[in-house]
C-alpha positions in Angstrom: 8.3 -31.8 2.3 5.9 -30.8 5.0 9.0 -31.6 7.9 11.7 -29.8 5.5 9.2 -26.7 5.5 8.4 -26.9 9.5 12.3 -27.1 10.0 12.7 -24.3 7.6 10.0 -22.1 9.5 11.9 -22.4 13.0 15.0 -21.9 11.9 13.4 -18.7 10.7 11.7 -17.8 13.5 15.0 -17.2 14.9 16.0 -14.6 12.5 15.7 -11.3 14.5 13.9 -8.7 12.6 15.8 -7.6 9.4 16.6 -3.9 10.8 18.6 -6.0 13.6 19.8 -8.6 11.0 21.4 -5.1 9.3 22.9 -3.8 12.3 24.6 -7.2 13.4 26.2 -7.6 10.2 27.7 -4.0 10.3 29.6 -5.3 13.5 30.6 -8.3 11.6 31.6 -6.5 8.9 33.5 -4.0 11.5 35.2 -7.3 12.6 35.6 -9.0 9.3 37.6 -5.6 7.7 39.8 -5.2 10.9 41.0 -9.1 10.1 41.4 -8.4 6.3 43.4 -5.2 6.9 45.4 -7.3 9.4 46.1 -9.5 6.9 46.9 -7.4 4.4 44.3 -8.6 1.8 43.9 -6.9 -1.4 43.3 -7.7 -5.1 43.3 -6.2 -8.4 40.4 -4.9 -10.2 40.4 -6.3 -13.7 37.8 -3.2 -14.7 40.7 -0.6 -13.9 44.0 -2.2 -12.9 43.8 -0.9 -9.5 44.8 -2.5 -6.4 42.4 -2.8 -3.9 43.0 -3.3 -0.5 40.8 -4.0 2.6 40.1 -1.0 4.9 39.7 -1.4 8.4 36.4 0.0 10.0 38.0 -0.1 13.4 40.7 1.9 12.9 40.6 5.3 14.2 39.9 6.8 10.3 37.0 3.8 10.1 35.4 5.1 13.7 35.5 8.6 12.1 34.0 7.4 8.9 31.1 5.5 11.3 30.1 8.8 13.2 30.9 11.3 10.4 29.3 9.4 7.4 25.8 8.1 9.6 23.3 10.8 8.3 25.2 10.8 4.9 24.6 7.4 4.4 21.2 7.8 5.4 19.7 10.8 3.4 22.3 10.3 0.3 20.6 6.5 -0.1 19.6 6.2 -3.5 16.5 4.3 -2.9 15.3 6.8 -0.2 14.2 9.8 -2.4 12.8 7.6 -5.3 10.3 5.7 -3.1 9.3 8.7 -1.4 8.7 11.1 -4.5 7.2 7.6 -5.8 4.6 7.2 -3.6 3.5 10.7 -2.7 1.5 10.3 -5.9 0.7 6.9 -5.5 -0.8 7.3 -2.4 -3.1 10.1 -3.3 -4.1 7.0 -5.9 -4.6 4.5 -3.5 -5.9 6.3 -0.3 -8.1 8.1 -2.0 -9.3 4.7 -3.7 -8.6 4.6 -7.3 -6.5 1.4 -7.3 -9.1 -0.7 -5.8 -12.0 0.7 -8.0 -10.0 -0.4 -10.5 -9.1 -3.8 -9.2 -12.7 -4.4 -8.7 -13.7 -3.0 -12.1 -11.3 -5.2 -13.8 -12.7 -8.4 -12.2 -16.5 -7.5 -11.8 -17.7 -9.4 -14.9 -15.5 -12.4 -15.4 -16.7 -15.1 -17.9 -15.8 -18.1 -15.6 -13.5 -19.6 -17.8 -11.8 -16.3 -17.8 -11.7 -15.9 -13.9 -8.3 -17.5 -13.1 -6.5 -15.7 -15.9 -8.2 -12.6 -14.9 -7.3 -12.7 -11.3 -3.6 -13.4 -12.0 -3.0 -10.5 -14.4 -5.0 -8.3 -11.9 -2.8 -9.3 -9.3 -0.3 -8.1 -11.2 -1.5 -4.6 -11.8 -2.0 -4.8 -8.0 1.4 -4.6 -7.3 1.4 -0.6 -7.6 -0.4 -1.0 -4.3 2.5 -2.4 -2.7 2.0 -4.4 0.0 -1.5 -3.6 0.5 -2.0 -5.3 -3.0 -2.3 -8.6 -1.0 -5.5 -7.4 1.5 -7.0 -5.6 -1.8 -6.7 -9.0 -4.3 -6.9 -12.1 -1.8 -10.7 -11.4 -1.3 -11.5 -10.0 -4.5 -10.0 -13.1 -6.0 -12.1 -15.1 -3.9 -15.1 -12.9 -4.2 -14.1 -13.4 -8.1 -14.4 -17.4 -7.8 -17.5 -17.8 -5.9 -19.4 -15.7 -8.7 -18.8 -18.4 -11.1 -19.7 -21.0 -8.4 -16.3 -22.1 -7.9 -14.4 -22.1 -4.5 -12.8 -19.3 -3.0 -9.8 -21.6 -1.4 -8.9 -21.1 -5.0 -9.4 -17.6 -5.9 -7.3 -17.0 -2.8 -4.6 -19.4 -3.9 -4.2 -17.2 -7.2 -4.4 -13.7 -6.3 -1.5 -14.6 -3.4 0.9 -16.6 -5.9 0.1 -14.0 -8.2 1.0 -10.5 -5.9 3.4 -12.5 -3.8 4.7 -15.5 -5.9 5.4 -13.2 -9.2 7.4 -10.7 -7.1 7.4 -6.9 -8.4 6.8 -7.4 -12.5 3.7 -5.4 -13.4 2.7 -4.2 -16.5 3.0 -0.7 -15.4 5.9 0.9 -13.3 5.8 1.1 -10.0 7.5 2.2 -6.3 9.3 -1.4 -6.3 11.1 -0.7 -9.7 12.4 3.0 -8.2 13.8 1.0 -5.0 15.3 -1.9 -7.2 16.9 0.3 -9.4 18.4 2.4 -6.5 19.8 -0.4 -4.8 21.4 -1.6 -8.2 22.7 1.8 -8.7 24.9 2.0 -5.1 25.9 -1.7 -5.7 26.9 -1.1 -9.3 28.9 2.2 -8.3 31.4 0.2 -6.5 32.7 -0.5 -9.8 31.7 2.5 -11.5 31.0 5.7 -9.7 28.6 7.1 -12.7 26.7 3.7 -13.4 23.3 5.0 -12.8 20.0 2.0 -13.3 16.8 3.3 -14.2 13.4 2.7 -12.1 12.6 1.6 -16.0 15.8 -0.5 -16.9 13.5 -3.7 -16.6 10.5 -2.7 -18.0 10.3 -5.2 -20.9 11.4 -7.7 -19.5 8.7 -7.1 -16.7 5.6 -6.9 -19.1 6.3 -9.9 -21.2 6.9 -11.6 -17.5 3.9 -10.6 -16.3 1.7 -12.2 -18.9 4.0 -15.6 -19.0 3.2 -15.8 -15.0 -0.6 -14.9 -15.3 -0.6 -17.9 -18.1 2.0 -20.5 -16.1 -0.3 -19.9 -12.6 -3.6 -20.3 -15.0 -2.9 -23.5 -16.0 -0.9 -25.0 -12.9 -3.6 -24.1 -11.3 -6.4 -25.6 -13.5 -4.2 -28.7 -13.4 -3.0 -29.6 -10.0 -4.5 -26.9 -7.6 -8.3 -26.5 -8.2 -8.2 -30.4 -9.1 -6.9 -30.9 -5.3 -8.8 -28.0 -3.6 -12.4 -30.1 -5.6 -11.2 -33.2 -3.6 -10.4 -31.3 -0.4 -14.1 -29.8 -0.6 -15.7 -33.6 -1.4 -14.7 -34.5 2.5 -14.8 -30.9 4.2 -16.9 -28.7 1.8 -16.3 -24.5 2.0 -18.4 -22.3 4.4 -20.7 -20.4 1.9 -19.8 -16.5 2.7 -15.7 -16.6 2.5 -15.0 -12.7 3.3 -18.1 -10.6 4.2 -16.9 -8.2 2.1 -19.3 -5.7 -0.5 -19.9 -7.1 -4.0 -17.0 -6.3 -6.4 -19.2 -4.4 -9.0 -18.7 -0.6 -8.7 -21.6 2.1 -7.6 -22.3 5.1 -10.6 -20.3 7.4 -8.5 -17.1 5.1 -8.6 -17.5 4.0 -12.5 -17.7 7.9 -13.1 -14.5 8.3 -11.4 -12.9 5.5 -13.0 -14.0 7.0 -16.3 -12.6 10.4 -15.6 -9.5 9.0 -13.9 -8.9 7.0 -17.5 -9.6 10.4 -19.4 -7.0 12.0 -17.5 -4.3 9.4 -17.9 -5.3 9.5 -21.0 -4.4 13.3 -21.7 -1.5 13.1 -19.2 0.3 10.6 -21.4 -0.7 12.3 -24.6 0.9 15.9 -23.4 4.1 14.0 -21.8 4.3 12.2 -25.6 3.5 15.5 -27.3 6.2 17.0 -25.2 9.1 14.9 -26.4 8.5 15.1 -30.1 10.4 18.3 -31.1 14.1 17.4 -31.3 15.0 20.0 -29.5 12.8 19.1 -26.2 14.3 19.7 -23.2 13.3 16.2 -21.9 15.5 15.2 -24.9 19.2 14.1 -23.9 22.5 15.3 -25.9 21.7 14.8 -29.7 18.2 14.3 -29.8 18.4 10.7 -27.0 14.9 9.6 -25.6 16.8 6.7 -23.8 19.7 9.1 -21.9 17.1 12.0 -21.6 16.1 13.8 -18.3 12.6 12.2 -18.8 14.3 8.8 -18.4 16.2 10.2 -15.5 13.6 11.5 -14.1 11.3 8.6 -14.5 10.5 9.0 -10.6 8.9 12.4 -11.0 6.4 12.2 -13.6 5.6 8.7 -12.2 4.7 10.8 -9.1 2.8 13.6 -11.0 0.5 10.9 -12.7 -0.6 9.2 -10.0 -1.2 12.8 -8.6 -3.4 13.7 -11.3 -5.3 10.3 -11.8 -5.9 9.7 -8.2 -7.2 13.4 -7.5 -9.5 13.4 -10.5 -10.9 10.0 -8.9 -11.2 11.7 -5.4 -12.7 14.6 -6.3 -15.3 12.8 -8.4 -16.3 10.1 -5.6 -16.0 12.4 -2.8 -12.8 11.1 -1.1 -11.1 14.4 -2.1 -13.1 17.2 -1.2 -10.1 20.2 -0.9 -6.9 21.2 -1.7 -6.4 19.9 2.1 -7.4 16.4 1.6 -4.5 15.9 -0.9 -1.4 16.1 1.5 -3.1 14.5 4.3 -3.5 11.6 1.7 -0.1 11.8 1.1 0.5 11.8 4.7 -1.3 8.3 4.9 0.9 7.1 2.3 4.1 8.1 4.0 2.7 6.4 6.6 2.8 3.0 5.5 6.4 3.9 4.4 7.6 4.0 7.9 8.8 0.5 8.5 10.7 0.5 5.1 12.3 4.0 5.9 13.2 2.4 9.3 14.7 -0.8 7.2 17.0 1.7 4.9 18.6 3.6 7.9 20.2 0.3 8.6 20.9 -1.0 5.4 22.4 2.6 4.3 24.6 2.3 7.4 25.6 -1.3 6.6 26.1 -0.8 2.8 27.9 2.5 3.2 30.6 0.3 5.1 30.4 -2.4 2.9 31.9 0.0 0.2 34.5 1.8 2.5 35.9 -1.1 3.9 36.1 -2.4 0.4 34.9 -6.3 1.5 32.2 -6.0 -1.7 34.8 -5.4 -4.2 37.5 -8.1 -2.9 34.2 -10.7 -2.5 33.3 -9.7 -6.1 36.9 -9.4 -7.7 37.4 -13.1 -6.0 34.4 -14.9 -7.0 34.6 -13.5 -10.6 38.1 -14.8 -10.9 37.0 -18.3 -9.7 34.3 -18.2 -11.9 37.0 -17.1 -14.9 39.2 -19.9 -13.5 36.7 -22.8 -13.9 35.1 -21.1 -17.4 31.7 -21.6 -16.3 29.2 -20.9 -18.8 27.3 -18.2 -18.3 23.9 -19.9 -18.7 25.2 -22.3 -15.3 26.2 -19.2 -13.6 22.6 -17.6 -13.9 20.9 -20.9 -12.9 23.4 -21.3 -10.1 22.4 -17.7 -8.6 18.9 -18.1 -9.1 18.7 -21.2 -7.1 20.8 -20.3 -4.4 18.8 -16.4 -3.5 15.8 -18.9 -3.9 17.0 -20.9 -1.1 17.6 -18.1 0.9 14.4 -16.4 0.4 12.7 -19.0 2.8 14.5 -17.4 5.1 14.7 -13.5 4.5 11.3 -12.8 2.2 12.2 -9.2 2.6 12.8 -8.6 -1.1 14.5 -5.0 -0.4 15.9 -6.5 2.4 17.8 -9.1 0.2 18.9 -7.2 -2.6 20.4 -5.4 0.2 22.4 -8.0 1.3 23.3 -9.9 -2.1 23.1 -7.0 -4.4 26.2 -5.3 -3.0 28.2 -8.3 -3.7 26.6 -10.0 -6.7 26.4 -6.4 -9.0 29.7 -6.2 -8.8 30.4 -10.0 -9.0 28.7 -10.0 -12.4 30.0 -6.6 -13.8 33.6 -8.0 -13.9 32.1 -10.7 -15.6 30.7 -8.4 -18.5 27.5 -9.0 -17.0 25.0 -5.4 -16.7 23.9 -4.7 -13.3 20.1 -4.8 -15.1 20.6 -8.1 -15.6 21.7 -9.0 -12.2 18.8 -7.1 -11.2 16.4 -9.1 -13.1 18.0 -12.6 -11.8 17.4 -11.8 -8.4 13.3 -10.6 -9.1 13.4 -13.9 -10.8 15.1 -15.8 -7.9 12.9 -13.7 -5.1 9.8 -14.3 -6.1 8.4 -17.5 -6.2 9.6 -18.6 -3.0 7.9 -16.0 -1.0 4.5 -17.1 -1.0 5.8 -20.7 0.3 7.6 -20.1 3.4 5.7 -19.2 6.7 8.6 -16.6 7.2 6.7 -14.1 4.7 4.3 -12.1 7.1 1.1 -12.4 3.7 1.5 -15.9 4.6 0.0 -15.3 7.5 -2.8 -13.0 5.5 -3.5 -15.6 3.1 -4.1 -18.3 5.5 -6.3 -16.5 8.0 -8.5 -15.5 4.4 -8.3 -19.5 3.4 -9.7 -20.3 7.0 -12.7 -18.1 6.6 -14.3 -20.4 4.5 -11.9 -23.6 5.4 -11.5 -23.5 9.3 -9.5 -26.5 9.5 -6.8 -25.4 6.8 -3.3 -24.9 8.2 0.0 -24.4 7.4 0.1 -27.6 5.8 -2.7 -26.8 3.6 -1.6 -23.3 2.3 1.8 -24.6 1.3 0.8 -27.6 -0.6 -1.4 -25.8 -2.4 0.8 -23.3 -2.7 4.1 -25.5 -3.7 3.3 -26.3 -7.1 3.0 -22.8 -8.4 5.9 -22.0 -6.8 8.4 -25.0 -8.5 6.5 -24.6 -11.8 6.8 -20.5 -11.6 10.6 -20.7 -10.8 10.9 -23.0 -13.8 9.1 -21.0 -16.1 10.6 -17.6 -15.1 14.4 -19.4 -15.3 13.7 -20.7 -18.5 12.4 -17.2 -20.1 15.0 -15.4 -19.1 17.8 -17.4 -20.5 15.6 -17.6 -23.6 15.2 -13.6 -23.7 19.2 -13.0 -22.8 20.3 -16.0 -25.8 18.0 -13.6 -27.9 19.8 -10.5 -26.6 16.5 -9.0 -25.8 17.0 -5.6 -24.0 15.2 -5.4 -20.6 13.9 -2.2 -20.7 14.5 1.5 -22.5 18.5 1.8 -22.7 18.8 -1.9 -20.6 20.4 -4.1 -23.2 20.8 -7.7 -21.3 24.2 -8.8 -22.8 
């Protein structure tokens, strides 16, 4: 395994970054449409009876489209505005240090048979942190462990598998779920120009994962990891201070402006309830509709506006927010951190916005969903299938925007002409993402998480992260594959308005 994963991590290693990775395949794409064009290639689209035929990007209308279209592509990107409004109030929540308050609230006083459990399902709160979630919970978790005497190797093993491993479910919505559902929107519009996913459309399905994850890493990890780390420490024990890092237990100050921050969610939610209940609301869609409303459609804002309102009440009581000032500049930070990612989506806009001119997506999708109508393969096998095969790939590409990028645009559409909704190709892919990225060297937290193991385990390596590492990641994927085709046999919708079948 060791020598499959050290093969795996150079052949990675070559991958150039994935803004270049975007921009080469537009040029492949440019040379893939002029061929198809050439050869005449079209099909017909079993959802409308139209033929489609490939468009070639080099033509002297495709060169127009590629210099006409670049800034359209860019600031028309679906994903673009949600993350943005997203995190404006998020990061007035997590700059001005709310989410880690309550991170380390949540974990301060752990029974220790509790601990493992406890640092799971925190990680999965974490996640509204983005990626910062994984410096926030990889020491607290190992802070968390060596309170109940137990090693931190382990504390750090959970709190990665668990922000890493269990991908973007949470409990609670967050920035991921507006850039998922944005993606899935463009793809699914190649098919249907008004299909429009929600930031919520796998909510459900999200919860109920989070708490099946929390319990799967619990016990694998009471099972195979923590028996494994115990005979690890018998012939190299741990150093004694893993992280040098402040106890987790919060000051007066910060468990008063937890408290108020919880009032005010509190009261937020209650007004934003109270403001729906009259039929004639106008957050109330045509006939009275909470699920095709425009406080469904506009799930984006008044996630924004809570974390606005939570995170300033925090600020102002620690301290971190002292004027009206402080709140853009913390907003500022936040859009910050956002750079790389807004970097990412000028080259995946560019490269998708091709993909649907030159109509490659749709004759990918309309063929693959005709072979899969030719062999009548069930659709059970054909979930399974796609799982496995993004979870291959994900050893190589962790980027999980960056690979619904690239598989989304084909595997939407793919799906919708099997009767399949793009919600529920949405949710196979966070299934088939996840686990695999805290395995592969290729994932940059890898990196995090070992240099936090070797704090208290110098001579751990490579080696050692991803042994520990392997069996939540086999057992995970299982666990996940087998919910899901559980929850869509059931007919279980995924979130508000999200029916899976």
């Amino acid at each position: 395994m060791l020598k499959f994963m050290d093969a795996v991590e150079q052949l990675g290693n070559r991958l150039p970054h994935p803004f270049w990775l975007f921009m080469g395949l537009s040029v492949v794409l440019m040379l893939v449409s002029a061929l198809l064009a050439a050869l005449d290639v079209s099909a017909v689209s079993p959802a409308t009876g139209e033929t489609i035929k490939a468009r070639n990007l080099l033509s002297a209308e495709g060169l127009e489209l590629i210099l006409g279209d670049l800034i359209k592509n860019f600031i028309t990107f679906p994903p673009l505005g949600l993350i943005l409004v997203v995190m404006l109030g998020v990061a007035i929540a997590d700059k001005g240090g709310l989410l880690t308050a309550v991170m380390r609230s949540m974990l301060a006083r752990v029974p220790a048979k509790m601990v493992t459990f406890t640092v799971a399902l925190t990680s999965m709160f974490a996640h509204i942190a983005s990626d910062a979630a994984f410096i926030v919970m990889i020491p607290l978790g190992m802070i968390a462990f060596r309170s109940v005497g137990r090693s931190p190797v382990i504390g750090a093993i959970v709190a990665y598998v668990a922000v890493g491993g269990a991908g973007s479910v949470s409990p609670i919505i967050e920035g991921s779920d507006a850039v998922y559902a944005g993606l899935t929107t463009a793809a699914a519009q190649t098919i249907d120009p008004n299909y429009v996913v929600s930031p919520v459309a796998n909510y459900f399905f999200g919860v109920v994962s989070s708490f099946v994850l929390a319990i799967s890493i619990t016990i694998v990890t009471e099972l195979i990891v923590a028996r494994r780390v115990e005979a690890m420490n018998k012939v190299i024990p741990d150093l004694t201070d893993p992280t040098g890092i402040p106890d987790m237990k919060l000051n007066p100050i910060e468990r008063r402006g937890v408290r108020r921050a919880g009032i005010a969610a509190a009261i937020f939610m209650a007004l934003l309830v109270l403001s729906v209940v009259p039929q004639a609301s106008p957050l109330r869609g045509e006939g009275g509709s909470i699920v095709d409303s425009p406080l469904m459609d506009n799930v984006a804002v008044f996630l924004m506006l809570f974390f606005a309102v939570v995170g300033i009440v925090y600020g102002k009581t620690v301290g971190t927010i002292r004027s009206a000032r402080d709140v853009p500049d913390l907003m500022g930070q936040g859009v910050r951190d956002l750079v790389p990612v807004i970097v990412l989506f000028f080259a995946v806009s560019q490269f998708l916005g091709y993909f649907k001119w030159t109509n490659v997506g749709q004759l990918v999708a309309i063929g693959g969903a005709n072979a899969l109508n030719s062999v009548d393969a069930p659709v059970m096998l054909i979930f399974v299938g796609a799982i496995l095969l993004i979870s291959i790939m994900n050893l190589l590409l962790t980027s999980g925007i960056a690979m619904w990028s690239l598989i989304g645009p084909v595997l939407v559409p793919m799906l919708m002409l099997l009767n399949i909704y793009p919600e529920t190709s949405q949710a196979l892919f966070r299934i088939a993402d996840a686990p695999t990225n805290s395995l592969t060297p290729m994932s940059p937290y890898f990196v995090i998480a070992l240099e936090f193991i070797r704090r208290v385990r110098p001579s751990a390596g490579i080696g050692t992260l991803m042994s520990l590492v392997l069996p939540l990641t086999v057992i995970n994927l299982a666990v996940w594959t087998l919910m899901f085709l559980g929850w869509y046999a059931l007919g279980i919708p995924l979130g508000p308005g999200a029916p899976v079948r």
